[in-house]
N, C-alpha and C positions, 0 to 999 in steps of 0.2 A: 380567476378565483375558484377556489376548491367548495362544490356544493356537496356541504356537510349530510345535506338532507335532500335526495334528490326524488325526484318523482318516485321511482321504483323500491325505494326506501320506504316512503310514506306512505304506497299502495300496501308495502310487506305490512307495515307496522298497524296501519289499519285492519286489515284482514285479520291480523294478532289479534288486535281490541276487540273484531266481531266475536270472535272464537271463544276468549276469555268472557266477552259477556253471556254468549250461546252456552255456556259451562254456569257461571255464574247463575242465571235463569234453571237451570237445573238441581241445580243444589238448594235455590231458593225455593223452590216447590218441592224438593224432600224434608229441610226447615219447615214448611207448613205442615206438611204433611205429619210428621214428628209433635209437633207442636200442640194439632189437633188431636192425637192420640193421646199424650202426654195430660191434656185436659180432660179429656173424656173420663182417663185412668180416674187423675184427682177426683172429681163428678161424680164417678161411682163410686168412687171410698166416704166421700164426704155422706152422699144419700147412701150409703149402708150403716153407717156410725149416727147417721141421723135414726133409720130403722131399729138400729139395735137399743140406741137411749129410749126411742120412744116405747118399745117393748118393756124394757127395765122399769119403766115409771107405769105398767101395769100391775096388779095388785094377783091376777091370777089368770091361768094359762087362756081361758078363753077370750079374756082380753088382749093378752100378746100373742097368739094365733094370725090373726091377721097379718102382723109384722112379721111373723118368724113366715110365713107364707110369702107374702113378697121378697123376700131375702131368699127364697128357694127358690121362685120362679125365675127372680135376676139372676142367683146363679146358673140357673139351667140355661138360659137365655145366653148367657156370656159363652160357658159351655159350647152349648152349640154356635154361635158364632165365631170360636178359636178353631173347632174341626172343620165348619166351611173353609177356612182361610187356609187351614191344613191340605184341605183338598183341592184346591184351587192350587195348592202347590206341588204337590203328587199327582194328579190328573195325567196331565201331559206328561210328564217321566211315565207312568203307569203306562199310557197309550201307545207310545213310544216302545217300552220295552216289550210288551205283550203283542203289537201287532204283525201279523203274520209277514214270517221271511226276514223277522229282527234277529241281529245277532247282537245286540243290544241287554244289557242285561242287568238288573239293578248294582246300584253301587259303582258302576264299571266306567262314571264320567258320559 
């Protein structure tokens, strides 16, 4: 009788299943990853729309100072957390292209 499924079949198709899960597991930790940014984003829209009503329902600028303050400081804050992130991307290209005896050179892959 003809074994449809024989050991060396079922070793391949296994090894398949590890692969696709070892794939799977990583896509699943770019999903969170995604996901927690995605939230964070909402988060700070919600607490600036929060800052900015509660300004609005100030009667005069010394009472909404505070608010328009924090709404500066989180900008700056975000700010500078999108050019760390910038740079943590450039760095290595930078280091790379500039170190001595590179023939390396921006843009160039």
């Amino acid at each position: 009788m003809f074994d449809l499924f024989g050991k060396k079949r079922i070793r391949k198709l296994e090894a398949h299943i590890t692969n696709l899960q070892s794939i799977a597991g990583k896509h699943e930790a770019e999903r969170r990853a995604l996901s927690n940014q995605i939230e964070y984003l909402v988060r700070t829209i919600r607490d600036m729309d929060q800052e900015i009503w509660n300004m609005s329902q100030k009667t005069d600028w010394n009472q909404q100072r505070p608010h328009f303050i924090k709404l500066q400081d989180d900008m700056t804050a975000r700010k500078h957390a999108e050019n760390e992130r910038i740079n943590d991307i450039l760095r290595p290209q930078l280091i790379e292209t500039y170190k001595p005896g590179s023939t390396k050179r921006l843009g160039n892959g």
